[in-house]
C-alpha positions as CSV (number, residue, x, y, z in Angstrom):
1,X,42.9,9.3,4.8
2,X,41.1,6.3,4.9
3,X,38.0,8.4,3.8
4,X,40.1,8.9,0.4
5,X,41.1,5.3,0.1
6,X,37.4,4.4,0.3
7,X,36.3,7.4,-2.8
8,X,39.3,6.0,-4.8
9,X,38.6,2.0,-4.3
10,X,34.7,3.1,-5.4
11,X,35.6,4.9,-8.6
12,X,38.7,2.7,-9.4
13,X,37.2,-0.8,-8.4
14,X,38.0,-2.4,-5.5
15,X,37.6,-6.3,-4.0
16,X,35.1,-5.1,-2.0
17,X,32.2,-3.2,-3.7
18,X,30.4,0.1,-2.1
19,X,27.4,1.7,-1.4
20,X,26.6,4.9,-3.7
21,X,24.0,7.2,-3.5
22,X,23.7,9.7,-6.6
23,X,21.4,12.6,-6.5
24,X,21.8,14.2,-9.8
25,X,20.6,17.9,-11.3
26,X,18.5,17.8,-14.7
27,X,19.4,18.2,-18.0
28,X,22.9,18.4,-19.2
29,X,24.4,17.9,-15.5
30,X,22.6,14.2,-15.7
31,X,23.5,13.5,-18.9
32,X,27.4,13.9,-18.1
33,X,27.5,12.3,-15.2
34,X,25.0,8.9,-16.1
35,X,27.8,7.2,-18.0
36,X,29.6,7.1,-14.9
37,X,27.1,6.1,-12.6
38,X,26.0,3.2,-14.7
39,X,29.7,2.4,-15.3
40,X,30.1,2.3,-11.3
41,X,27.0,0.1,-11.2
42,X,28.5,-2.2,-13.8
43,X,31.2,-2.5,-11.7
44,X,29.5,-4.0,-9.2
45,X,28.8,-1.3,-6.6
46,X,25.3,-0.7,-5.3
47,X,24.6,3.1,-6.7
48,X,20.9,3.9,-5.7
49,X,20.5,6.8,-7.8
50,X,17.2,9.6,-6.0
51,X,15.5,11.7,-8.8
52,X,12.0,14.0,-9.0
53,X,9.2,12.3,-11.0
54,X,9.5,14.8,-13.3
55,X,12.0,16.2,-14.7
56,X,13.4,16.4,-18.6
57,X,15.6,14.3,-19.0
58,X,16.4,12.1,-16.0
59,X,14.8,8.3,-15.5
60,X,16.0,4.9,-15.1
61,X,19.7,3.9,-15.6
62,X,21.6,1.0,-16.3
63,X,23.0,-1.3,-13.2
64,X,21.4,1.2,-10.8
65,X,18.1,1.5,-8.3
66,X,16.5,4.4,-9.1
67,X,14.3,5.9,-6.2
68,X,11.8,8.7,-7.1
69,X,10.0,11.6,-4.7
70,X,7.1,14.0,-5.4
71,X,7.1,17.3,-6.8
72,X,4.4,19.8,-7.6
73,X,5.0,20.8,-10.8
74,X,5.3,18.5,-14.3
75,X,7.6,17.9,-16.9
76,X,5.7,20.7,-19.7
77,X,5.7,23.6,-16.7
78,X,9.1,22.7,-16.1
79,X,10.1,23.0,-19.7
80,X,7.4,26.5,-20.5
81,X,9.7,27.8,-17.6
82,X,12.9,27.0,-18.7
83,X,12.0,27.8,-22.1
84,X,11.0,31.6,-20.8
85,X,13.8,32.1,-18.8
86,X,16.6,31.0,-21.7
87,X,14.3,33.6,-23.7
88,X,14.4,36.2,-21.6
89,X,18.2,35.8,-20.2
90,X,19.4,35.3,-24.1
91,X,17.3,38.6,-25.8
92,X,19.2,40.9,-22.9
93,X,21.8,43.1,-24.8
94,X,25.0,42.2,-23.9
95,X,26.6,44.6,-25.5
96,X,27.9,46.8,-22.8
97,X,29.7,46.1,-19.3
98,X,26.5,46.8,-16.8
99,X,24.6,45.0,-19.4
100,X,26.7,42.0,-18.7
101,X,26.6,43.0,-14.9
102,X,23.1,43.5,-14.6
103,X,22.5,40.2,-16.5
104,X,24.8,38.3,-14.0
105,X,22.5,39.1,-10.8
106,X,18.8,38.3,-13.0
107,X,20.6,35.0,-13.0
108,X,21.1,34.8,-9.7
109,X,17.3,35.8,-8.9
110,X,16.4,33.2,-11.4
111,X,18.3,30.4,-9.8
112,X,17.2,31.2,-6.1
113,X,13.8,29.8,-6.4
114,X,14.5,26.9,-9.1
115,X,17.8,25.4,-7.5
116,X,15.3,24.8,-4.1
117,X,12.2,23.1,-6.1
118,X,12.8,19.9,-5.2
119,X,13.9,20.2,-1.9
120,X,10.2,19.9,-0.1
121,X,9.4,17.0,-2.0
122,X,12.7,15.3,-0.9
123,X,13.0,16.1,2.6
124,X,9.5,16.0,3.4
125,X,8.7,12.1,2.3
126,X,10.5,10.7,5.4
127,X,9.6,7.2,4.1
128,X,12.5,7.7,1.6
129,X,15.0,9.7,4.0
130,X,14.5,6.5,6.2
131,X,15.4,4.2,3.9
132,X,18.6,6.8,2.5
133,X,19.4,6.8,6.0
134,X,19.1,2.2,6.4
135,X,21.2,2.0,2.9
136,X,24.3,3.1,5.2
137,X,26.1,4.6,2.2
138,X,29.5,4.9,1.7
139,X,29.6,8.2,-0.4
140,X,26.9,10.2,-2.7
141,X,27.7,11.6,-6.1
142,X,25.6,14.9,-6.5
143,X,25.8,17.8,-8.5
144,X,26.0,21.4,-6.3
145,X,24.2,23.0,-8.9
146,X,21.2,22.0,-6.8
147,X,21.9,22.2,-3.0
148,X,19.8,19.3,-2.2
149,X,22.1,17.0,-2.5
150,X,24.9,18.8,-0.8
151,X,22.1,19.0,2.5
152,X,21.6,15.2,2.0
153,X,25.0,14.4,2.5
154,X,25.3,16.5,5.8
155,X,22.3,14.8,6.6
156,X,23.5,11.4,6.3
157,X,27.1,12.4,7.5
158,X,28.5,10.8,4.5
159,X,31.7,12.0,2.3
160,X,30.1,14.2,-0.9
161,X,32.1,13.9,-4.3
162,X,30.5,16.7,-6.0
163,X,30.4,16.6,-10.1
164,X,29.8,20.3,-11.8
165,X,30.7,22.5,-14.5
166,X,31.5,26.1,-13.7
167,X,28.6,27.0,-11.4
168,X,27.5,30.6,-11.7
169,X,28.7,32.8,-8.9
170,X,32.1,30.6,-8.6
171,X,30.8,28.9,-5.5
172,X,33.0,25.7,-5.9
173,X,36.1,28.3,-5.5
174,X,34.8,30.4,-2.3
175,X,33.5,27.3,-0.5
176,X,36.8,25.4,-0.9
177,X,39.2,28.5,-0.1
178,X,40.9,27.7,-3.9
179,X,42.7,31.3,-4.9
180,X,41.2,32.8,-8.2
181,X,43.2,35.9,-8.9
182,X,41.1,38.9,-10.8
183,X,44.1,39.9,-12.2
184,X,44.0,36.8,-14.9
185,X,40.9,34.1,-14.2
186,X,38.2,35.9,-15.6
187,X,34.4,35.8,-14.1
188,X,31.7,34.3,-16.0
189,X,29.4,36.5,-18.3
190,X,32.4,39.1,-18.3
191,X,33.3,37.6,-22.0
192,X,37.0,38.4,-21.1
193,X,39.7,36.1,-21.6
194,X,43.1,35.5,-19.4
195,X,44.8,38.8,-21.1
196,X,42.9,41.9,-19.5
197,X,43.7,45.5,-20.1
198,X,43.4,48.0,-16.6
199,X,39.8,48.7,-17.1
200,X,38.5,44.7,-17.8
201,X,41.1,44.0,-14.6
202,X,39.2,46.4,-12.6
203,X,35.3,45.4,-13.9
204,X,37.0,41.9,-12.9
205,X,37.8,42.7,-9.6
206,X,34.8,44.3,-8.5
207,X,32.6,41.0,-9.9
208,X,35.3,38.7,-7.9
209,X,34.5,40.9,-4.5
210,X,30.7,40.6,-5.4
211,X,31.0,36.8,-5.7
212,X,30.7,36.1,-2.0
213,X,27.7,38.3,-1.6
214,X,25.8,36.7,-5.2
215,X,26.3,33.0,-4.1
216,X,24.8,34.2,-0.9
217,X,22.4,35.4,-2.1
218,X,21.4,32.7,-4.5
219,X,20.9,30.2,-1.4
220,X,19.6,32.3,0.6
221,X,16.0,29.9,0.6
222,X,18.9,26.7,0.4
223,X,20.4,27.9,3.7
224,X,17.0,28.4,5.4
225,X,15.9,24.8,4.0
226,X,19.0,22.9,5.0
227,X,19.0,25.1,8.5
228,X,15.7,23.5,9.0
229,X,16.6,19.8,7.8
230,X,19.5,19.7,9.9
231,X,18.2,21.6,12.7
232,X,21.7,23.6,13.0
233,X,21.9,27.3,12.0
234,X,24.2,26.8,8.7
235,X,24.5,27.2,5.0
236,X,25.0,25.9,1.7
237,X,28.7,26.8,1.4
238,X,29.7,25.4,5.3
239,X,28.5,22.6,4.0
240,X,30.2,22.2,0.7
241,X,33.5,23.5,2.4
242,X,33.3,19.6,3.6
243,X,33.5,18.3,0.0
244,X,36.1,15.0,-0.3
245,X,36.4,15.3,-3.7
246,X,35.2,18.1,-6.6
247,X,35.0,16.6,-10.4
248,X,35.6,20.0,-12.5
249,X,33.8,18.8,-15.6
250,X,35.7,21.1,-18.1
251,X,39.4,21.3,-19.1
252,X,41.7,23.9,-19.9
253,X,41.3,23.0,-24.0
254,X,37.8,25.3,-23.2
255,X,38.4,26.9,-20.1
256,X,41.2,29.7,-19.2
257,X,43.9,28.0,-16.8
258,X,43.2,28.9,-13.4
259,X,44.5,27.4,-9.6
260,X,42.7,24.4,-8.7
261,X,42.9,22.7,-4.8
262,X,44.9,19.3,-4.1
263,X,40.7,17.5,-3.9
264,X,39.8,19.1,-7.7
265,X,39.8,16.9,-9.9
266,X,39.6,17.9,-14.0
267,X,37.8,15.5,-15.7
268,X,37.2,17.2,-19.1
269,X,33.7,16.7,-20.7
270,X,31.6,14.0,-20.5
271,X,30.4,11.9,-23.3
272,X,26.5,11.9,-23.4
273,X,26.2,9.3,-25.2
274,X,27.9,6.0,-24.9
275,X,30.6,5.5,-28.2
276,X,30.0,3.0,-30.3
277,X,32.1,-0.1,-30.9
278,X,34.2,0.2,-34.1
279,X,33.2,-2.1,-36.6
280,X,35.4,-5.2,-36.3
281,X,37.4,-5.9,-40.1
282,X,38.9,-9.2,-41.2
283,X,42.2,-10.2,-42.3
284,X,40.8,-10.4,-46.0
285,X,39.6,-6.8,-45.8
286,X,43.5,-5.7,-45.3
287,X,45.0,-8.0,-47.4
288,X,42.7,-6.9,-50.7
289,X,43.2,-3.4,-49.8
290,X,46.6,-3.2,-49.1
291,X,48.7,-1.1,-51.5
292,X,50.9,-3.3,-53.8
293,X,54.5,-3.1,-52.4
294,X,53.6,-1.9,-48.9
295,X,54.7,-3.8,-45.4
296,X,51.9,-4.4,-43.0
């Protein structure tokens, strides 16, 4: 409980400002989740946000300390790969139901190597871990699409509010025990919606049994790294199974309805760029175009 009080007076403003540490995933994940980092930092909390030197689209934020680490690749081989893989994943017919299946697991080999690329520059600069470690944070804000921010909050033994869209094999469900019935929450890259006949129910059930055994998969190098890092046999989901809080960035206006645990929290999707003020108009403006014989 008093772990919840301290999340809540963070994100709500409190007397007393916190300590926030915000390890973020690239592209669209940052770009959601930076208005509300530099909002918290406006705020007056401390938010040290960690990124890779390069990357494509993350850098220095408003109201925040950005600390960078080294990583052996650069921005144009992380775009050329990128740029293959959407290639490759978006010319695969789709047109049948193995297609679709067979489609799902390339994912999953895709994302087993790239979701780990940072992890030896991070945990390996122990300058930097030191001075995560002296910072004595309150809570980090990370996205699980990339476990190394879920092994840096185990790590530091601090509470992890994790920020995400749908992740791909469902691991926000299976590591926080929420239900997700087959008969009517369909599985991503099915292309089904909430209304299923017999046959799409039963191609749904078999993905939702394969679930635990993709996301395992998928971190199988994750749970070797962060095995390693915290020098205790373990794995990616143990570890998010200790979340505090989960921001589902998506909202049933997009989404088929689904069962959600007591720590989700929807938050719909994120602005990615900050809204402009409205352009302020004067008392003269309504008086000269008011409609004769109206009431204001």
């Amino acid at each position: 409980m008093p772990g919840l009080w301290l999340l809540l007076g963070l994100f709500l403003g409190s007397a007393e400002a916190g300590k926030l540490l915000v390890i973020p995933s690239d592209g669209s994940h940052w770009l959601g989740m930076k208005p509300i980092v530099e909002e918290l930092g406006r705020k007056g909390n401390q938010v040290v946000v960690v990124i890779p030197e390069a990357s494509l689209s993350m850098g220095p934020s408003e109201h925040t300390t950005t600390l960078t680490y080294p990583v052996n690749y650069t921005k144009a081989e992380l775009h050329t790969l990128l740029e293959g893989n959407l290639t490759e994943i978006l010319s695969t017919d789709l047109s049948s139901d193995l297609s679709k299946f067979l489609v799902f697991f390339y994912q999953m080999h895709l994302l087993r190597s790239f979701i780990i690329r940072n992890a030896e520059g991070l945990f390996f600069k122990e300058d930097l871990m030191k001075k995560l470690q002296d910072y004595s944070f309150d809570a980090i804000l990370t996205d699980p699409f990339e476990p190394v921010g879920v092994i840096v909050s185990e790590y530091l033994s601090i509470p992890a509010i994790y920020m995400q869209i749908n992740l791909p094999c469902g691991v926000d469900a299976l590591a926080s025990q929420c239900p997700s019935p087959p008969s009517y929450v369909p599985q991503r890259n099915t292309h089904f919606t909430d209304k299923m006949n017999l046959w799409q129910r039963c191609v749904n059930l078999v993905r939702t049994l394969l679930q635990p055994m993709a996301c395992k998969y998928m971190h199988t190098e994750a749970d070797e790294i962060a095995s390693r890092v915290l020098q205790k046999k373990t794995t990616i989901m143990e570890i998010m199974s200790h979340a505090a809080l989960w921001f589902m960035r998506f909202d049933f206006a997009f989404e088929f309805p689904r069962p959600v645990m007591p720590n989700m929290v929807m938050i719909g999707g994120m602005a990615t760029k900050k809204p402009k003020l409205l352009t302020q108009v004067s008392s003269n403006f309504h008086a000269n175009h008011t409609p004769q014989g109206s009431v204001i």
